[in-house]
C-alpha positions in Angstrom: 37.5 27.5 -63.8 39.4 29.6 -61.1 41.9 31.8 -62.6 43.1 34.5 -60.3 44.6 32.7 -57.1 45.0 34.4 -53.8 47.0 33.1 -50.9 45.5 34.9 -48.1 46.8 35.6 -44.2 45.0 32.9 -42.1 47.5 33.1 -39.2 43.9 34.9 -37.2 41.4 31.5 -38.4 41.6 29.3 -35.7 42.2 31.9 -33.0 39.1 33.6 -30.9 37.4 36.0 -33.4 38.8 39.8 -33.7 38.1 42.2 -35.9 40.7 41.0 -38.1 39.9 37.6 -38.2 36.7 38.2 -39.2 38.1 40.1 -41.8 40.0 38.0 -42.8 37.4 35.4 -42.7 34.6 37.3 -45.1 37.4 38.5 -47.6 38.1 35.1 -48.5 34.9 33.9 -48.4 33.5 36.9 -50.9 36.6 36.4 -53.2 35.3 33.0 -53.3 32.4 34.1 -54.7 33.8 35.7 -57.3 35.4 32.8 -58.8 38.9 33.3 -57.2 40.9 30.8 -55.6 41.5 31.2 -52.5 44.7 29.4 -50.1 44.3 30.5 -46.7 48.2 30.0 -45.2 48.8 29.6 -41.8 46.0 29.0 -39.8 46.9 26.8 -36.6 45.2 23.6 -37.5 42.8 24.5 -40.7 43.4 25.7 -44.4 45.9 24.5 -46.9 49.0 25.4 -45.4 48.3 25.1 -41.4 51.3 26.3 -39.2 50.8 23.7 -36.1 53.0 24.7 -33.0 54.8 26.8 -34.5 54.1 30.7 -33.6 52.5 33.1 -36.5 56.0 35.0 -36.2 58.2 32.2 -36.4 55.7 30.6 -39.2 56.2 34.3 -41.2 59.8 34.2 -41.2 60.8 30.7 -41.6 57.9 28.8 -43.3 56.0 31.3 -45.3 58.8 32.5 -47.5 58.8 29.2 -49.0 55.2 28.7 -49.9 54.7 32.3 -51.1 57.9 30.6 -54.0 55.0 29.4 -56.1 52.0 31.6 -55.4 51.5 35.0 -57.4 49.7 36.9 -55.0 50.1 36.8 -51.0 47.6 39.0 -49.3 48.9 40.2 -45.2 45.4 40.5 -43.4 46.7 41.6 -39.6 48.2 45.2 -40.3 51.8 43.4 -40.6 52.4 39.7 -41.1 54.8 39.9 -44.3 58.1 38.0 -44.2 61.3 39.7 -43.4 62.4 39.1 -47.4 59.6 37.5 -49.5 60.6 36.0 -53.2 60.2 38.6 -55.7 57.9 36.1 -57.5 55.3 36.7 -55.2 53.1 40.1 -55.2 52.9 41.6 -51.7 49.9 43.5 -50.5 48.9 44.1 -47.3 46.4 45.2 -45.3 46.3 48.1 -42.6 43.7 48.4 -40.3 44.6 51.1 -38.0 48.4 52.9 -35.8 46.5 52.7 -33.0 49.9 51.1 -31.1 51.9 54.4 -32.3 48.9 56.9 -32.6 47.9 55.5 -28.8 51.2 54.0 -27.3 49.4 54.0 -23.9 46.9 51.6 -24.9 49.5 48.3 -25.6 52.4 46.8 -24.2 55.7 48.9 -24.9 57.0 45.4 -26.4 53.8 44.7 -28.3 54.5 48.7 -29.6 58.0 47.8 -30.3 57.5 44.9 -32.3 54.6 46.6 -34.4 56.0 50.1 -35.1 59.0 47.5 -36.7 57.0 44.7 -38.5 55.1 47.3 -39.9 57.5 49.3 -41.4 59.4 46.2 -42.9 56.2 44.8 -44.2 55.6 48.7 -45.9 59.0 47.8 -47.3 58.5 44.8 -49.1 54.1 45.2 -49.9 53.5 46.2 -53.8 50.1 47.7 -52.6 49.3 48.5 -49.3 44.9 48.6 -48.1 44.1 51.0 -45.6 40.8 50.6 -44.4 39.5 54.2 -44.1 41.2 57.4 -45.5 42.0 58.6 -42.0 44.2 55.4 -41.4 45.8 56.5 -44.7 46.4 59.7 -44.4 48.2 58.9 -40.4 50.6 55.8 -42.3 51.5 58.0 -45.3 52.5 60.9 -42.7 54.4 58.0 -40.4 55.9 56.0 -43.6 55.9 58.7 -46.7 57.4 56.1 -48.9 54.6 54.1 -49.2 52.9 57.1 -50.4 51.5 56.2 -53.9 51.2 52.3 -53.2 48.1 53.0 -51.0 44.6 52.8 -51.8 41.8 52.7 -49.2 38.9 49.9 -49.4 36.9 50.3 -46.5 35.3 47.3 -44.9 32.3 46.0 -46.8 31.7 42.4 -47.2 28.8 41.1 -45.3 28.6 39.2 -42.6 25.8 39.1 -40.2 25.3 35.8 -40.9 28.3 34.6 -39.3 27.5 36.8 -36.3 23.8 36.6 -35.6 22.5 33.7 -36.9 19.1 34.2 -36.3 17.1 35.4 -39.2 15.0 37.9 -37.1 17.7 39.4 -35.4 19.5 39.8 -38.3 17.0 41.9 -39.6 16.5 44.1 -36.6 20.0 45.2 -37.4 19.7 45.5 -41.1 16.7 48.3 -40.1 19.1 50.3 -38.1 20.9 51.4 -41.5 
């Protein structure tokens, strides 16, 4: 029986595959594998709470609130993605993947900039833990954000998926022998 549940971000799933979606995708898959249940919230048209037409930022604010009422743990895959105020029943943790729109402003939209320099710094708000993927990304949010110094911990990408990608069994293993 499945005793730790995890509602995961799945506002990426049906949307064409990025970095984060894949993510995403793997993370709930391997949790899966170790016996955790896993609710994937928000995808467009799949998982167990899909959002429809509704956008993921009008989905965060006025529909996931509500679901995150009876699930312990709620998992933020995309760098941002939590609600504005979440119910203090439900553990926050989120994921950060990289600053690259603050470290790099000249590489994104200055609205897209806008609106993740302030998501992000209301999601560090309200996250219990916060993943960074690589101590570098760490070490740049804790200088940004010092208060969520002490709720970080960084767990770099690792769960396979090559299968997903390359589904031929040969090529697979042409890149396995680059390692």
């Amino acid at each position: 029986m499945k005793s730790l549940r995890i509602a995961l971000d799945a506002t990426l799933d049906d949307e064409p595959t990025t970095g984060i979606s894949l993510y995403g995708r793997e993370l709930g898959r391997a949790l899966e594998r170790l016996d955790v249940r896993v609710e994937r919230l928000g995808a467009r048209v799949s998982g167990d709470a899909p959002r429809g037409a509704l956008s993921r930022t009008a989905w965060t604010v006025g529909v996931l609130p509500r679901l995150m009422e009876t699930r312990p743990l709620y998992h933020a895959l995309g760098n941002f993605n939590l609600p504005l105020a979440p119910p203090s029943s439900c553990a926050c943790v989120l994921t950060v993947h990289d600053l690259i729109p603050l470290t790099h402003p000249e590489t994104v939209s200055t609205p897209f900039r806008l609106q993740f320099a302030a998501w992000l710094a209301r999601s560090l708000q309200v996250a219990r833990r916060v993943i960074c993927v690589s101590a570098h990304t760490e070490r740049e949010l804790v200088e940004r954000f010092p208060s969520v110094a002490g709720r970080t911990r960084v767990v770099h990408h690792g769960v396979e998926h090559l299968a997903s990608v390359i589904p031929d069994a040969a090529d697979r293993a042409r890149v396995d022998a680059l390692d």
